[in-house]
C-alpha positions in Angstrom: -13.7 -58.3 -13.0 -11.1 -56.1 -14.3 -8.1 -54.3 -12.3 -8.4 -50.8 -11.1 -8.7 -48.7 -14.0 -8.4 -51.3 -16.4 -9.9 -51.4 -20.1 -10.3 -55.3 -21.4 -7.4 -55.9 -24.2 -9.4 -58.0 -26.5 -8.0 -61.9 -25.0 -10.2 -63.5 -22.6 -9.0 -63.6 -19.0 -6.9 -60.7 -19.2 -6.8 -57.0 -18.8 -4.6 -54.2 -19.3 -4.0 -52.2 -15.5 -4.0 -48.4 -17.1 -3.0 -46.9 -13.5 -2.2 -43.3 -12.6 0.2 -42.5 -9.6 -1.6 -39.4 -8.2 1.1 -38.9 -5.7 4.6 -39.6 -7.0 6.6 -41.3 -4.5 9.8 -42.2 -6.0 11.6 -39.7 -3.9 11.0 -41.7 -0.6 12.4 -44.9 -2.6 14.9 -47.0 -0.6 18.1 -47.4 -2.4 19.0 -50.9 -1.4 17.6 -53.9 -2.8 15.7 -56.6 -1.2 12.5 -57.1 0.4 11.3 -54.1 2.7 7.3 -54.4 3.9 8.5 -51.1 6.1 9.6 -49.0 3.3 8.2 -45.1 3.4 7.3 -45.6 -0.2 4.9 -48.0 1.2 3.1 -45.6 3.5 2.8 -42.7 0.9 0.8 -45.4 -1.2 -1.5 -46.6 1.5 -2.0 -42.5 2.5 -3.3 -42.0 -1.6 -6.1 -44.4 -0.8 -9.4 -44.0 -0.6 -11.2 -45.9 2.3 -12.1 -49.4 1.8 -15.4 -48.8 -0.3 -17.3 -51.9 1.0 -17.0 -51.3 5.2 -15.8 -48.2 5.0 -12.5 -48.7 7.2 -9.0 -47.3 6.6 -6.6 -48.9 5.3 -3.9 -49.9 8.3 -0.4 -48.5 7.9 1.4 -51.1 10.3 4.0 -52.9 8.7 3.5 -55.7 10.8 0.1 -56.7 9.0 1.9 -56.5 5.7 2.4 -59.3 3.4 4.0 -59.3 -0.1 7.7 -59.2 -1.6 7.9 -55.1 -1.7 11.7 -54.9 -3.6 12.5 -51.1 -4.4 14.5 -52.8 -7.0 12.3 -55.5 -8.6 10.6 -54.9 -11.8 7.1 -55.5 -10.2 6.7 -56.3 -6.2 3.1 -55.7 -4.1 2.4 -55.4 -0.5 -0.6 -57.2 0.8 -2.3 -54.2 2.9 -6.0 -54.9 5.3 -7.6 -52.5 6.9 -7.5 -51.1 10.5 -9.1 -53.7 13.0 -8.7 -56.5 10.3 -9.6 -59.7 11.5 -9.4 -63.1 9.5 -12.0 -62.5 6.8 -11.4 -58.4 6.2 -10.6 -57.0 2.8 -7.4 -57.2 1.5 -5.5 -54.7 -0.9 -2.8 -55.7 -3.2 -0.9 -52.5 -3.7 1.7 -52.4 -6.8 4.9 -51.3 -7.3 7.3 -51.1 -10.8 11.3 -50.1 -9.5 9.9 -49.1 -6.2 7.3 -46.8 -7.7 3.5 -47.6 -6.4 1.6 -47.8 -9.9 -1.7 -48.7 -8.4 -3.8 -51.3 -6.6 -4.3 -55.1 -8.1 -7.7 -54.9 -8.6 -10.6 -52.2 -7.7 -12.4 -54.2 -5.5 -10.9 -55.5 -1.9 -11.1 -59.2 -1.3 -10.5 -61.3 1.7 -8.2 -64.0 2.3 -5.5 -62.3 -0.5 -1.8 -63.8 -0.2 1.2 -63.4 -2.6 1.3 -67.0 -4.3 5.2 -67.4 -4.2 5.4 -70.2 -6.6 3.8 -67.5 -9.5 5.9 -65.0 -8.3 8.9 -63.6 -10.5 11.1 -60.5 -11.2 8.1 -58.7 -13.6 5.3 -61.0 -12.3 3.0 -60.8 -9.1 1.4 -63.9 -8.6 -1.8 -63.4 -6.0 -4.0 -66.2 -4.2 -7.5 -65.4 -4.0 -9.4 -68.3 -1.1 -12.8 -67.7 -1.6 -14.6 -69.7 1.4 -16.5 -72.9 1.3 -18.7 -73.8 4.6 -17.3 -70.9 6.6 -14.4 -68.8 6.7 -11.9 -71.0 8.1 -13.1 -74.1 6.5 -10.0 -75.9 4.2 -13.3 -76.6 1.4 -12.4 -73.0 -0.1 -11.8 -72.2 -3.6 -8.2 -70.9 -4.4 -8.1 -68.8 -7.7 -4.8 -67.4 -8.7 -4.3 -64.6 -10.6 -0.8 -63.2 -11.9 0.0 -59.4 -12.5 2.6 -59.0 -15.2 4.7 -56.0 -15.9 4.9 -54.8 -19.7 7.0 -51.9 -20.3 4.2 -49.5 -19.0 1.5 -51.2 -18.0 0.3 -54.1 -16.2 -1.5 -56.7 -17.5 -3.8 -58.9 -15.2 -3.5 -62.6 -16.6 -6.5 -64.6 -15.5 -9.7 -63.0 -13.0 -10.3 -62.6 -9.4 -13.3 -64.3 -7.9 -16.6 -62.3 -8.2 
């Protein structure tokens, strides 16, 4: 499945992200480096969204349900966002960011059990963890696909594919 607003770039696995920031929102950029999950940049992103198109819930503004490595200063940082009322196995939102700038969501679709994978992570590379569950929810017979986001001058490109 391709990224949100993506076109397929001719090599399997991989798509180009071709994403449009509706709402600027460099002006509410932080201007000191370093991880910031509270950042206003943040909420001006999650307040362009559309509901979650599956359960039809907003997205939840509290920083304290954030996870990611949000750096106004990196060359491409996300912030893991769920929706209001989340519990273990809502949809997650990978939201983007190039220099503190939001440039769009990871992927169209919302999955569960999303988490930044820290050991794919880099200055211009996201690195996500996608658990898809085994027997049940919580059960440690999941499937873990990892998918990395990689910055390229203007664009993202998504290097390998979400689970279906």
């Amino acid at each position: 499945m391709a990224a949100a607003g993506c076109a397929a770039d001719g090599d399997s696995g991989s798509s180009a992200t071709h994403v449009h920031n509706p709402d600027p929102t460099t002006s509410s950029m932080p201007t000191g480096c370093g991880v910031d999950l509270s950042a206003s940049v943040i909420q001006s992103a999650i307040a362009a969204l559309p509901v979650e198109r599956v359960t039809g819930a907003a997205w939840s503004t509290d920083p304290r349900g954030f996870e990611g490595n949000f750096d106004p200063c990196a060359t491409l940082s996300t912030v893991i966002i769920t929706v209001q009322g989340a519990t273990g196995s809502s949809p997650d939102q990978a939201l983007l960011f190039h220099k503190g700038e939001y440039v769009g969501t990871a992927t169209q679709d919302a999955y569960g059990f999303t988490s930044l994978d820290v050991d794919s992570t880099k200055d211009d590379t996201v690195g996500l963890a996608y658990k898809t569950p085994g027997s049940c929810d919580a059960c440690a017979d999941g499937t873990i696909t990892r998918v990395q986001f990689h910055w390229e001058g203007q664009k993202v490109r998504m290097i390998g594919i979400p689970p279906k």
